[in-house]
N, CA, C and O atoms as CSV, one atom per row, in Angstrom:
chain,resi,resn,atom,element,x,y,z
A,1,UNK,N,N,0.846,-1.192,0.000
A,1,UNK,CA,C,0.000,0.000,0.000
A,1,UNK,C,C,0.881,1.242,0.000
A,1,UNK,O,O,1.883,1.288,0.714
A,2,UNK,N,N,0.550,2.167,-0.727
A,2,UNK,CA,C,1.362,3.845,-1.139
A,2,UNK,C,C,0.752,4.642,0.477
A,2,UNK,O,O,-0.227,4.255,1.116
A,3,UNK,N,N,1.644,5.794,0.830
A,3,UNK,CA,C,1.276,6.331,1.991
A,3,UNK,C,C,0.407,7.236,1.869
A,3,UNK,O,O,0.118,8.089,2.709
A,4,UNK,N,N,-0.175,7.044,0.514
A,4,UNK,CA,C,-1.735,7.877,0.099
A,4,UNK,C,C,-2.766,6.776,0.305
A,4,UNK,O,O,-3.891,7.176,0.604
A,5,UNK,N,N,-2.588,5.477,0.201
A,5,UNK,CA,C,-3.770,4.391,0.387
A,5,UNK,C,C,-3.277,3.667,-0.951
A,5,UNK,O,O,-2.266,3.625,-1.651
A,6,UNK,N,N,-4.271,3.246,-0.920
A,6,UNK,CA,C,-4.604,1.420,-2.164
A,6,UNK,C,C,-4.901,2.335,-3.692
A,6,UNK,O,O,-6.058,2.375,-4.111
A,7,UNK,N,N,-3.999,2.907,-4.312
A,7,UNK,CA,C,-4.603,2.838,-5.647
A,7,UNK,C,C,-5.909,2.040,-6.954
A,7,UNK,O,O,-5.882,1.136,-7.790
A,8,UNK,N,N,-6.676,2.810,-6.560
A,8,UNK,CA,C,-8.096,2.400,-6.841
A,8,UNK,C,C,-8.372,3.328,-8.474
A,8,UNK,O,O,-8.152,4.520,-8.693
A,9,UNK,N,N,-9.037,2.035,-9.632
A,9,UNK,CA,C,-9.557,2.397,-10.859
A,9,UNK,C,C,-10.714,2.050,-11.024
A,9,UNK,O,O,-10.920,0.837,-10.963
A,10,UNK,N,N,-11.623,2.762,-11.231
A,10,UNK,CA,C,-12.932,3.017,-11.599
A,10,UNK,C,C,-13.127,3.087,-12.977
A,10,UNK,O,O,-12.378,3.629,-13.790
A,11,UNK,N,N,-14.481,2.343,-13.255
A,11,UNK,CA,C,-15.198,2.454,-14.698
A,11,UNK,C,C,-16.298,3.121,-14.271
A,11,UNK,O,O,-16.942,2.616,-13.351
A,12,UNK,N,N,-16.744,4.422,-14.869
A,12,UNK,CA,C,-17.669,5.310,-14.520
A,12,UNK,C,C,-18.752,5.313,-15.964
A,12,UNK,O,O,-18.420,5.786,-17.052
A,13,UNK,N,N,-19.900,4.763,-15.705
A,13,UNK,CA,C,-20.781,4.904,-17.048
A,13,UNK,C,C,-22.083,4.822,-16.910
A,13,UNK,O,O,-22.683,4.232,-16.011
A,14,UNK,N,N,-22.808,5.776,-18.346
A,14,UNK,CA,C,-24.210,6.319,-18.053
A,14,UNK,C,C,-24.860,6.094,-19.277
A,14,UNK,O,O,-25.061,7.144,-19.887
A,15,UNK,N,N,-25.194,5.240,-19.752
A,15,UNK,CA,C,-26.194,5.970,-21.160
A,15,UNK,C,C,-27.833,6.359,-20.745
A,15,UNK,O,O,-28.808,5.838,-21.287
A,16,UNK,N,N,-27.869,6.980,-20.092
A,16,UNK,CA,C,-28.992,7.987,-19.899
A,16,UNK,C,C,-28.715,9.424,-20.906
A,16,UNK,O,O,-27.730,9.954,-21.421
A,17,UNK,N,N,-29.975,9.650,-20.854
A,17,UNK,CA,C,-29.904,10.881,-22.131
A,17,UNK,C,C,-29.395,11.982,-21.226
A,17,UNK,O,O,-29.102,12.932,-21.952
A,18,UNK,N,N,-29.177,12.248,-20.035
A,18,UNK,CA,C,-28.442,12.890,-19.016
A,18,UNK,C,C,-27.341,12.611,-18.566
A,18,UNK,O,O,-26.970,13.208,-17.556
A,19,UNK,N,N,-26.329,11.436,-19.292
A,19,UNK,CA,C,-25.245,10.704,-18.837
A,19,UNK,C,C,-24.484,12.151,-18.393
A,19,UNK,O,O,-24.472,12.307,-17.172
A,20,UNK,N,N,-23.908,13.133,-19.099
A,20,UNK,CA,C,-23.358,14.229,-18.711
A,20,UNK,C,C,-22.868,14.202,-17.254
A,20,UNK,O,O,-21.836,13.956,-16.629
A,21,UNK,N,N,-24.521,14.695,-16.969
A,21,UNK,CA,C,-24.766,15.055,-15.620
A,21,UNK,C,C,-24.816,13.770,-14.316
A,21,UNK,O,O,-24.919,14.069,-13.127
A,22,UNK,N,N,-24.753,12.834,-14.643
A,22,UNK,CA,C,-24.836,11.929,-13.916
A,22,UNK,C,C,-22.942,11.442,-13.650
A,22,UNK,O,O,-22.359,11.312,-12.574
A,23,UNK,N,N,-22.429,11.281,-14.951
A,23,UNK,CA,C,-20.855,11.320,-14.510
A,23,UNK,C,C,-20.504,12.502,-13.740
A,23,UNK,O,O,-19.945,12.441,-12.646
A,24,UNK,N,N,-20.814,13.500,-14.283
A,24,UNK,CA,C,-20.544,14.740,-13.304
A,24,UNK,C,C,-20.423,14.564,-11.851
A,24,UNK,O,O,-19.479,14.913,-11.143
A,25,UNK,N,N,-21.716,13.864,-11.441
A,25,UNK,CA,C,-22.133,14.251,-10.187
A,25,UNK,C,C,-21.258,12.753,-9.500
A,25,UNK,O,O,-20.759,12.754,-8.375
A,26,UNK,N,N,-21.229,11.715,-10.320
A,26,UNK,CA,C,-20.401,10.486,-9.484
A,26,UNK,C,C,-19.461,11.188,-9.394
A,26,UNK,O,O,-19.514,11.984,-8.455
A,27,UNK,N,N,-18.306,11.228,-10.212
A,27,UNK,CA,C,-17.329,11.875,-9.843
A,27,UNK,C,C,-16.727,12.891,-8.643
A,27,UNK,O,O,-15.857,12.578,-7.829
A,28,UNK,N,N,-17.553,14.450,-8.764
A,28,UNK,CA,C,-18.062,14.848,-7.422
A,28,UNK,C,C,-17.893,13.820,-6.280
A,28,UNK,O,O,-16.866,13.687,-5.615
A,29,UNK,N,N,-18.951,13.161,-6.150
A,29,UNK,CA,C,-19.074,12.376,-4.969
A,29,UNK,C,C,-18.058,11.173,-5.080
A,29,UNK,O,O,-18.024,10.822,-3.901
A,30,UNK,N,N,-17.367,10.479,-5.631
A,30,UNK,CA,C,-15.855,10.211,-5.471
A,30,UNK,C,C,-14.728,10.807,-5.136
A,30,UNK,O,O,-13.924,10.263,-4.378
A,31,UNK,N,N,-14.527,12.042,-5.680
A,31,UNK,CA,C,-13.997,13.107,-5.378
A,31,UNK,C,C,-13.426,13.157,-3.844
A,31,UNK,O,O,-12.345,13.359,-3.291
A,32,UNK,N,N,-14.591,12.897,-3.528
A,32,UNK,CA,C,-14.603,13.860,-2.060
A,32,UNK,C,C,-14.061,12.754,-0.845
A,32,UNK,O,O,-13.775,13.046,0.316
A,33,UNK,N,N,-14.000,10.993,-1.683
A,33,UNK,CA,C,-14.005,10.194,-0.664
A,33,UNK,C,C,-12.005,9.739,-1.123
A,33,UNK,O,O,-11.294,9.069,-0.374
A,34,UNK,N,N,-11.666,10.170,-2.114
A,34,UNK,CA,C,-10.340,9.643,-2.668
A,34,UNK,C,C,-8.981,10.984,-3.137
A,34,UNK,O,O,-9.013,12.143,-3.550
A,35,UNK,N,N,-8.143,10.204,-2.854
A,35,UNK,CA,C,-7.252,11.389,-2.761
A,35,UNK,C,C,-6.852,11.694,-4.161
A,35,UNK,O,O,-7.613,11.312,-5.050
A,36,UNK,N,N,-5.789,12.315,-4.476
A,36,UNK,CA,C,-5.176,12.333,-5.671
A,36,UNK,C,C,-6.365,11.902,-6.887
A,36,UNK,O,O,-6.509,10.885,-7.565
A,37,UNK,N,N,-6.918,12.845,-6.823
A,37,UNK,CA,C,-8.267,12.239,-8.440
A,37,UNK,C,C,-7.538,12.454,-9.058
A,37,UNK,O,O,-6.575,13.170,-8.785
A,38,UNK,N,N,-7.788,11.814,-10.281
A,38,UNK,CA,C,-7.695,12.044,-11.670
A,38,UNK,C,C,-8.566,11.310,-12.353
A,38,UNK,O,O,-8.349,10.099,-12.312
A,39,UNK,N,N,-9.546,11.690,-13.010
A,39,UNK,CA,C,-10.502,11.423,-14.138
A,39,UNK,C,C,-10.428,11.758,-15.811
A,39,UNK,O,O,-10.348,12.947,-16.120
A,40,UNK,N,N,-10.455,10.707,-16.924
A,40,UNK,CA,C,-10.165,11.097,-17.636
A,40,UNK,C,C,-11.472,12.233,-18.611
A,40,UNK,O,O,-12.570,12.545,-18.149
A,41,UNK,N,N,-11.015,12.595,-19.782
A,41,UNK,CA,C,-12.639,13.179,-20.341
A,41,UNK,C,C,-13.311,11.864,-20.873
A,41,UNK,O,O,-12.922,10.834,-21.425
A,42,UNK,N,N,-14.748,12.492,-20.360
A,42,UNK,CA,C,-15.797,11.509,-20.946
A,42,UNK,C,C,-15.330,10.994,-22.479
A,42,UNK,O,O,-14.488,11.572,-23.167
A,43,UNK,N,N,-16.156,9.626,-22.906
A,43,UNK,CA,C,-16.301,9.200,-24.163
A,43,UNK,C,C,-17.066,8.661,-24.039
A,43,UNK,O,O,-17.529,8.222,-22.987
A,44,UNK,N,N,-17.636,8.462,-25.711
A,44,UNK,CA,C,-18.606,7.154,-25.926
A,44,UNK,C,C,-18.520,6.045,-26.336
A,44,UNK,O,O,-17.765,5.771,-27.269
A,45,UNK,N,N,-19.197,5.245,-25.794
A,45,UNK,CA,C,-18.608,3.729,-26.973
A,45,UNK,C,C,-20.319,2.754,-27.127
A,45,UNK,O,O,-21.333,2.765,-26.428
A,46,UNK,N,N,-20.004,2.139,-28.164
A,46,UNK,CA,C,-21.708,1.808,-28.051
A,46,UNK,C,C,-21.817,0.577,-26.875
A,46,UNK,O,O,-20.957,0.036,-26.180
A,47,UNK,N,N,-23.036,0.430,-26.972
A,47,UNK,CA,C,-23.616,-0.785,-26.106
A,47,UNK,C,C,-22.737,-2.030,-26.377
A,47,UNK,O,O,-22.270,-2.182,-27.506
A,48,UNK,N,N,-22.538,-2.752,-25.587
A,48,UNK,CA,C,-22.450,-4.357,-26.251
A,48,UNK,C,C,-23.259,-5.146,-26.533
A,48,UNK,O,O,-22.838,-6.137,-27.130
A,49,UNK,N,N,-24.867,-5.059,-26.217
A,49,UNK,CA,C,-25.845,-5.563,-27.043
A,49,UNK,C,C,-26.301,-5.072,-28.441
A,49,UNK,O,O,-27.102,-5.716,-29.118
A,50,UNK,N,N,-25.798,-4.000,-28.807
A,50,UNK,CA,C,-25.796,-2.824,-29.886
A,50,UNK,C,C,-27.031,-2.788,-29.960
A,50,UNK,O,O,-27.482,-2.855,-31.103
A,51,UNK,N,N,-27.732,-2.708,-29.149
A,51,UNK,CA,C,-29.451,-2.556,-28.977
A,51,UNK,C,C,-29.772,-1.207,-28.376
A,51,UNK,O,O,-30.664,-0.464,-28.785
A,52,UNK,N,N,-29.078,-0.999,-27.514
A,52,UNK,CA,C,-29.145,0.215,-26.465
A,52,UNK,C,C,-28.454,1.634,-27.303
A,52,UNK,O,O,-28.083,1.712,-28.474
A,53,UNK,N,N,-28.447,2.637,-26.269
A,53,UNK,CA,C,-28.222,3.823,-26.280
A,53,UNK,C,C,-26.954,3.464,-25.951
A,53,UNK,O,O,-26.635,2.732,-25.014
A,54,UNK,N,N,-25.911,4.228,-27.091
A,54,UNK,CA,C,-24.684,4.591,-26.400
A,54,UNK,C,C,-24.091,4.847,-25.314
A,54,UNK,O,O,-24.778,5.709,-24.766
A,55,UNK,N,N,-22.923,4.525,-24.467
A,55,UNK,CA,C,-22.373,4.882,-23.226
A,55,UNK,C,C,-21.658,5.795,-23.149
A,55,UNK,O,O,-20.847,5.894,-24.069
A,56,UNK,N,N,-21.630,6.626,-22.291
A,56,UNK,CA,C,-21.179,7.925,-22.134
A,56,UNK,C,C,-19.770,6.965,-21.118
A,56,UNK,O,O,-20.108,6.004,-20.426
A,57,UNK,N,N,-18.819,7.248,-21.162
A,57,UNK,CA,C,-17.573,6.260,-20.184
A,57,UNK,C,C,-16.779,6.795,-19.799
A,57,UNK,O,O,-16.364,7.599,-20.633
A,58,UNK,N,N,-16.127,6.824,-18.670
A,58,UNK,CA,C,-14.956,7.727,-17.940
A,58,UNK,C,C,-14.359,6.702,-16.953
A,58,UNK,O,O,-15.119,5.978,-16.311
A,59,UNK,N,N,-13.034,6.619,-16.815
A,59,UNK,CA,C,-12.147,6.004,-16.419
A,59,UNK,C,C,-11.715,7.288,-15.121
A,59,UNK,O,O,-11.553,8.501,-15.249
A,60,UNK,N,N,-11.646,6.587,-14.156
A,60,UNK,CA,C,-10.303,7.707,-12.804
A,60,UNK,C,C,-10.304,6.518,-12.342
A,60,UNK,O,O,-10.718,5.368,-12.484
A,61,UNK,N,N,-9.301,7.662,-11.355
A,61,UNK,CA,C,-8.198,6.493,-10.226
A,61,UNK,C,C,-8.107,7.462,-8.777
A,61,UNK,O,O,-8.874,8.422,-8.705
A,62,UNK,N,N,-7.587,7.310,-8.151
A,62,UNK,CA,C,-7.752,8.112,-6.916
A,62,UNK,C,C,-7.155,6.992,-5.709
A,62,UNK,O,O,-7.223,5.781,-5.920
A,63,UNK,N,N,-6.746,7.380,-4.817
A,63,UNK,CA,C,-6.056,6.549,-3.269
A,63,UNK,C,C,-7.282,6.407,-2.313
A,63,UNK,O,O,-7.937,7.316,-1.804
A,64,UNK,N,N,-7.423,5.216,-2.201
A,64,UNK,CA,C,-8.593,4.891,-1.180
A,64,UNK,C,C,-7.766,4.257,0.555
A,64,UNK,O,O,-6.790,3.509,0.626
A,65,UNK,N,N,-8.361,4.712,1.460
A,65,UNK,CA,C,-7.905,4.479,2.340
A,65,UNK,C,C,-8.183,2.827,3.081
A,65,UNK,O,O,-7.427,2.025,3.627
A,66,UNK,N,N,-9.117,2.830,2.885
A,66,UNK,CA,C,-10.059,1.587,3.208
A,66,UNK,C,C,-9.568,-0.309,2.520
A,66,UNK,O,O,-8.496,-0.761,2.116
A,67,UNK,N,N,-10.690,-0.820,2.650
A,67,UNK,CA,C,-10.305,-2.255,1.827
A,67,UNK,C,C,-11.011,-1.871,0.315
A,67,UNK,O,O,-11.221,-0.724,-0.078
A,68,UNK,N,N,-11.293,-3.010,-0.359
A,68,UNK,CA,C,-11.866,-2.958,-1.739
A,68,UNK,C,C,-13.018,-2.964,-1.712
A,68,UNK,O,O,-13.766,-2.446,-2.541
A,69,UNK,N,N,-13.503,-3.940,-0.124
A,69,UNK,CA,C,-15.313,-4.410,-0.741
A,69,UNK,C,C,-15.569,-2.836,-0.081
A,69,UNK,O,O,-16.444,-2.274,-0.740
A,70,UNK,N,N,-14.985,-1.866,1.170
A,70,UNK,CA,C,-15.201,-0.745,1.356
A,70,UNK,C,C,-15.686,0.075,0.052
A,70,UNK,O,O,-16.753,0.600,-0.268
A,71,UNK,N,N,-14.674,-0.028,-0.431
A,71,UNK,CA,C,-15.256,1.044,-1.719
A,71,UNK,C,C,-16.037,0.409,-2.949
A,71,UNK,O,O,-16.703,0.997,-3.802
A,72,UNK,N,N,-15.837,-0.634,-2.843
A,72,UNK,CA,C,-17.228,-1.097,-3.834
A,72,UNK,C,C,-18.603,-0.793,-3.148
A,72,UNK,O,O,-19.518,-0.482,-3.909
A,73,UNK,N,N,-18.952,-0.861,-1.348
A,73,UNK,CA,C,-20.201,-0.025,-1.246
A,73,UNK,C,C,-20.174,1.106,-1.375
A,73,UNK,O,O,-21.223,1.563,-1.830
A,74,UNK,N,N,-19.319,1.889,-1.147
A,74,UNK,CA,C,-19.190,3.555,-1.576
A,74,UNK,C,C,-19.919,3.533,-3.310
A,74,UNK,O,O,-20.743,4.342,-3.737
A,75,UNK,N,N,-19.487,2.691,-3.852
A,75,UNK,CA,C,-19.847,2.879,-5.383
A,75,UNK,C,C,-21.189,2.745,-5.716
A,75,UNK,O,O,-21.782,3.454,-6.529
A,76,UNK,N,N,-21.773,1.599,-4.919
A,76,UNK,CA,C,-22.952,1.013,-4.856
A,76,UNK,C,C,-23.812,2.407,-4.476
A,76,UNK,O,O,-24.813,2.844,-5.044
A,77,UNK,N,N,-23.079,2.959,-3.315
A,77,UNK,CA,C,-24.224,4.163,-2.595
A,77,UNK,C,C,-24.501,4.625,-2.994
A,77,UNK,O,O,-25.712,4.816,-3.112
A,78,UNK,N,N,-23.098,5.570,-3.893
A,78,UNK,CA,C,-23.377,6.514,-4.887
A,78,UNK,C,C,-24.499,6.431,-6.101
A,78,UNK,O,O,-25.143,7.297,-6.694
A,79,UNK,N,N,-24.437,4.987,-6.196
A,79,UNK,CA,C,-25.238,4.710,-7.808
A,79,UNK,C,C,-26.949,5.060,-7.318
A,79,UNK,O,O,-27.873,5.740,-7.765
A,80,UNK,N,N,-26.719,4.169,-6.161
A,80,UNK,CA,C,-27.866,4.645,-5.313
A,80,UNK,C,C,-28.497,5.728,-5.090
A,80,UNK,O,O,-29.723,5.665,-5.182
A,81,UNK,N,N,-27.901,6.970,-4.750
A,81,UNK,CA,C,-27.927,8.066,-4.487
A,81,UNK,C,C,-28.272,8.826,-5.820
A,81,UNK,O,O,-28.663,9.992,-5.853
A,82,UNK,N,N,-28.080,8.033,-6.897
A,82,UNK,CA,C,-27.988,9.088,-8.097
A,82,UNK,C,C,-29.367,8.544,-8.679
A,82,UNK,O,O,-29.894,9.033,-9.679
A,83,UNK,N,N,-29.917,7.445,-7.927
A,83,UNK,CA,C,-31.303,6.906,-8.389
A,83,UNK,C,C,-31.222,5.644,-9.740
A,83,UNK,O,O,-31.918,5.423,-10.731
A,84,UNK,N,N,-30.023,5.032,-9.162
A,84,UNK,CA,C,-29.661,3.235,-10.495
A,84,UNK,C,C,-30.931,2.591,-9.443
A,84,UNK,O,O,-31.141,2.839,-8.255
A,85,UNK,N,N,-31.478,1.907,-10.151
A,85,UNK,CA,C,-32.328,0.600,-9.691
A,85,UNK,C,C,-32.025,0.101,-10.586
A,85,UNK,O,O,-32.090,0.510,-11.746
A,86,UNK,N,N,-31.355,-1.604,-9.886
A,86,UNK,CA,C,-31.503,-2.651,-11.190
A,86,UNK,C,C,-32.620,-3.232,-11.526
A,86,UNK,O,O,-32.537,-4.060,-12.432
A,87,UNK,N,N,-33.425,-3.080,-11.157
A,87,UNK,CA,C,-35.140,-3.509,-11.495
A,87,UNK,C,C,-35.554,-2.455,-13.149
A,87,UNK,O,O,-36.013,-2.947,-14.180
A,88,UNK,N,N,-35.247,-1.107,-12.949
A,88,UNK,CA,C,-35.319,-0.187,-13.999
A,88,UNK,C,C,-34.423,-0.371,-15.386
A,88,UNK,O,O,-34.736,-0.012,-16.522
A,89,UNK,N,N,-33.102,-1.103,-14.907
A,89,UNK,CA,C,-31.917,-1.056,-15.588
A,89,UNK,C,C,-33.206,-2.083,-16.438
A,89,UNK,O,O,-33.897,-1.396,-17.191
A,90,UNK,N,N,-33.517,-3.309,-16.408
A,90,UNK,CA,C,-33.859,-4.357,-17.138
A,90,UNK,C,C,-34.984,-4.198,-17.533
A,90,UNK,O,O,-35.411,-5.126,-18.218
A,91,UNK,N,N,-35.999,-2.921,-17.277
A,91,UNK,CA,C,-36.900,-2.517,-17.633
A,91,UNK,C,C,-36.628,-1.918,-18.875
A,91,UNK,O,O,-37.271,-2.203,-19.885
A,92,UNK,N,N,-35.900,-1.273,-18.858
A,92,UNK,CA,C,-35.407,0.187,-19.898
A,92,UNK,C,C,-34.324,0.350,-20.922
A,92,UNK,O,O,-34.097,1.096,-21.875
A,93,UNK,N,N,-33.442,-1.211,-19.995
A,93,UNK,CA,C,-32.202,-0.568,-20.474
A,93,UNK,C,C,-31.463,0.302,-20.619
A,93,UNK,O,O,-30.496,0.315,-21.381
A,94,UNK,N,N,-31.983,1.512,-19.588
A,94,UNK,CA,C,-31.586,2.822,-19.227
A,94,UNK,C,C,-30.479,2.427,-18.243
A,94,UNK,O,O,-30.954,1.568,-17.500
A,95,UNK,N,N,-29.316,2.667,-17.950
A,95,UNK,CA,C,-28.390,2.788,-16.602
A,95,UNK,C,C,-28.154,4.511,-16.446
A,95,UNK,O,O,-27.631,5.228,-17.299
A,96,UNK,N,N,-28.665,4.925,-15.185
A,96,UNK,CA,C,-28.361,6.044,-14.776
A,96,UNK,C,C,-27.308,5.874,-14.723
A,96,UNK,O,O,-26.815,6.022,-15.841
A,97,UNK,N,N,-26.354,5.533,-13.739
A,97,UNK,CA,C,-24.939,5.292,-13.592
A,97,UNK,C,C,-24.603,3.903,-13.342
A,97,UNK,O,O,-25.393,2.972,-13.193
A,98,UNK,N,N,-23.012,3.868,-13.308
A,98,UNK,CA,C,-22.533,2.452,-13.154
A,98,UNK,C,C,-21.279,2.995,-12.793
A,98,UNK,O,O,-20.476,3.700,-13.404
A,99,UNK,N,N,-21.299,2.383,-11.375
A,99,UNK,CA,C,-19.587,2.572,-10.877
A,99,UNK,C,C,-19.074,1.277,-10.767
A,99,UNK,O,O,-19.825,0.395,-10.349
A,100,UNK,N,N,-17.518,0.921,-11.178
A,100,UNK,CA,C,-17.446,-0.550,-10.687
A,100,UNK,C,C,-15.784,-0.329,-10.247
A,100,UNK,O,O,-15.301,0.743,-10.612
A,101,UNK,N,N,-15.292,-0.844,-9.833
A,101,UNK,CA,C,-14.148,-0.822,-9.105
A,101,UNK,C,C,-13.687,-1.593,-10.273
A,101,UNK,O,O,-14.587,-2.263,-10.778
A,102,UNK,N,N,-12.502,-1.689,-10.858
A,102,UNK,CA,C,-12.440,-2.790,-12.241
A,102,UNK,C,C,-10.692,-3.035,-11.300
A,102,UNK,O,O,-10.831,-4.093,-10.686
A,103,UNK,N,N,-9.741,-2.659,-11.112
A,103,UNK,CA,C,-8.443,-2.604,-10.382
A,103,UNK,C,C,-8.355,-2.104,-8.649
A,103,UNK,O,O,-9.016,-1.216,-8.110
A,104,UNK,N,N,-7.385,-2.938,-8.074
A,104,UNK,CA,C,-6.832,-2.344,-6.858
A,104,UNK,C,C,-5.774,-2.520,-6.418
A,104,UNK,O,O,-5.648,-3.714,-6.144
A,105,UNK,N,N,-4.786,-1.874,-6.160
A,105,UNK,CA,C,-3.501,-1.510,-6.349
A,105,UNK,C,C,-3.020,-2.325,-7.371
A,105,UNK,O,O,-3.452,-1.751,-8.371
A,106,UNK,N,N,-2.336,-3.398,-7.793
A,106,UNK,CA,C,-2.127,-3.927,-8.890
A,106,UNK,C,C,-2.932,-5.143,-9.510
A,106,UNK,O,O,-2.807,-5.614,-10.641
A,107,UNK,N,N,-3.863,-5.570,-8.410
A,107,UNK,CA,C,-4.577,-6.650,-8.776
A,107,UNK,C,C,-5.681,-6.111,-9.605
A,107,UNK,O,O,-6.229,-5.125,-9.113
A,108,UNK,N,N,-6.276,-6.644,-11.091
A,108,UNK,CA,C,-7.325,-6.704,-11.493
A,108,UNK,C,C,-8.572,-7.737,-10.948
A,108,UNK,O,O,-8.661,-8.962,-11.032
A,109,UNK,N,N,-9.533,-6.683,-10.330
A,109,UNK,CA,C,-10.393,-7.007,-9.911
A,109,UNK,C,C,-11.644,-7.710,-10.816
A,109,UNK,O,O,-12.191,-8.736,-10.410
A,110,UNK,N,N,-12.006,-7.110,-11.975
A,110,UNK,CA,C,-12.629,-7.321,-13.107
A,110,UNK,C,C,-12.157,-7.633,-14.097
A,110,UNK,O,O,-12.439,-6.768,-14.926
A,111,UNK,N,N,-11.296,-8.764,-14.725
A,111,UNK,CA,C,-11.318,-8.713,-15.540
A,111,UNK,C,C,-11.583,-8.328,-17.260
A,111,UNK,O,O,-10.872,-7.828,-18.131
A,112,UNK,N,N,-12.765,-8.766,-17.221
A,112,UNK,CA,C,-13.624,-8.845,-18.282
A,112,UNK,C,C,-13.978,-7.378,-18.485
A,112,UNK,O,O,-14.360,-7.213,-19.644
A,113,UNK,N,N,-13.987,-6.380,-17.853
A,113,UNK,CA,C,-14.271,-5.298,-17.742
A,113,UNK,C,C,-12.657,-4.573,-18.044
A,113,UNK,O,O,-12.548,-3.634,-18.834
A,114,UNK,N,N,-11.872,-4.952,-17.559
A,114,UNK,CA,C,-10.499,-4.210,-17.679
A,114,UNK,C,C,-10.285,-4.545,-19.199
A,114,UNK,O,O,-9.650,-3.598,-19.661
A,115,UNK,N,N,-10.517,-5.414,-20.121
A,115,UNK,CA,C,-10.235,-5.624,-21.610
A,115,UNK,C,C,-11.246,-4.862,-22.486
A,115,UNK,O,O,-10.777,-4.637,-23.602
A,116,UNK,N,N,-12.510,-4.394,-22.304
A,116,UNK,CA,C,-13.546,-4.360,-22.810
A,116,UNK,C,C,-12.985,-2.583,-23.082
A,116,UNK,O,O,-12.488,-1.858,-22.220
A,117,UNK,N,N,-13.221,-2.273,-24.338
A,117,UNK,CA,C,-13.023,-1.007,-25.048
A,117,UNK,C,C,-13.727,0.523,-23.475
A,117,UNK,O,O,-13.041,1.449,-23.040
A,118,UNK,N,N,-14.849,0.260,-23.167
A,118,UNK,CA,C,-15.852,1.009,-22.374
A,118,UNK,C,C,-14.362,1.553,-20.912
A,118,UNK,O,O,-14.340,2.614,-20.289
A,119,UNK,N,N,-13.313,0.342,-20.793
A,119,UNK,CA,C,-12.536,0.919,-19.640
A,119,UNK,C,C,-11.425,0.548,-20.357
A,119,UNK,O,O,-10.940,-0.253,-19.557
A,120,UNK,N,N,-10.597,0.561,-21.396
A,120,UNK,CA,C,-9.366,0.267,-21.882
A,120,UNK,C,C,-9.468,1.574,-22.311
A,120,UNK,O,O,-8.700,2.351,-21.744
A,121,UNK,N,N,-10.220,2.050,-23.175
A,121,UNK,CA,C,-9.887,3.712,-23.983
A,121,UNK,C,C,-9.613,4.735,-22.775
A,121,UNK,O,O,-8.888,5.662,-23.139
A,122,UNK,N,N,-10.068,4.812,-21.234
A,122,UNK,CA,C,-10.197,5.644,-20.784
A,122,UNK,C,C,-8.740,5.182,-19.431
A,122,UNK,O,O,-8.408,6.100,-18.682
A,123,UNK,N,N,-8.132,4.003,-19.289
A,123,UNK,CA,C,-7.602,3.468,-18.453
A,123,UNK,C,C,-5.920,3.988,-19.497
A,123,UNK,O,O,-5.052,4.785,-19.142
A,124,UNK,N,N,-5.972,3.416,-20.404
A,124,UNK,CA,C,-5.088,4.176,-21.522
A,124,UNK,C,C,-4.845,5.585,-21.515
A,124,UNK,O,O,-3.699,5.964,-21.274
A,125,UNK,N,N,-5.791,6.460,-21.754
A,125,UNK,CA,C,-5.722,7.731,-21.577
A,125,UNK,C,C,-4.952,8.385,-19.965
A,125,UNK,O,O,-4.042,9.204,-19.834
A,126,UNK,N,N,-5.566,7.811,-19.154
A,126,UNK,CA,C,-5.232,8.243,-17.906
A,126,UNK,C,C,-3.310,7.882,-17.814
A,126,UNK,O,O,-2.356,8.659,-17.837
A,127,UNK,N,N,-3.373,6.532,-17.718
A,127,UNK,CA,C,-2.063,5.678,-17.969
A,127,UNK,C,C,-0.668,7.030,-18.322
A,127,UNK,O,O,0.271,7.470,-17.657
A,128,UNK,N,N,-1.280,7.329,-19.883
A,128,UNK,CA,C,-0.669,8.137,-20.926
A,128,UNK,C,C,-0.041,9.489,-19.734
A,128,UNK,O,O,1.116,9.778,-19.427
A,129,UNK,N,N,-1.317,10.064,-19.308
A,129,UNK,CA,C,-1.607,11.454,-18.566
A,129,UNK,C,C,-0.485,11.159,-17.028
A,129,UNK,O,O,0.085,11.954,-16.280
A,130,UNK,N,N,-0.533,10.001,-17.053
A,130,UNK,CA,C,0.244,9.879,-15.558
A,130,UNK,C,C,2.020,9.644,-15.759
A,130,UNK,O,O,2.744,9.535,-14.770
């Protein structure tokens, strides 16, 4: 562990027709719980069912003090807080937000998610920036 905490990477994503504002506001409220932010700029990438609305996607990283499943409920809250129901998600196919912890300090937590274009374009970018 760094004497800032556990280096923590986030996949941040919205295809709501408000995604904007909904990364906005996760972020914000990550922000405030992790040290050293850095978030990259939004992008889009399409669905992987190519059925849906495009994803609005943002990659950060930030020092968490805590364990992992700690901040995977922080993520959960937030999604919470921003009004995700997975009952709606499968209704609509709408995702207000989606936070997922995909890395922690060097271990990949998610695989399948760490290869997938939605957190490689934005995990890259950051990478580059650091």
């Amino acid at each position: 562990m760094d004497c800032k905490g556990h280096k923590a990477w986030l996949s941040i994503g919205s295809n709501h027709t408000g995604a904007d504002i909904f990364l906005a506001k996760a972020a914000d409220m990550l922000q405030a719980h992790l040290s050293g932010w850095k978030m990259c700029e939004p992008y889009h990438t399409p669905a992987l069912n190519g059925k849906e609305p495009d994803y609005m996607n943002a990659v950060a990283c930030g020092y968490w003090t805590g364990d992992s499943g700690s901040l995977n409920l922080l993520c959960k809250e937030i999604e919470n807080t921003l009004g995700r129901t997975h009952s709606s998600d499968a209704d609509s196919h709408i995702v207000e937000i989606d936070i997922d912890l995909v890395c922690f300090d060097e271990e990949v937590l998610r695989p399948v998610d760490f290869l997938r274009e939605y957190f490689s374009l934005g995990f890259n970018r950051l990478k580059e920036d650091s």
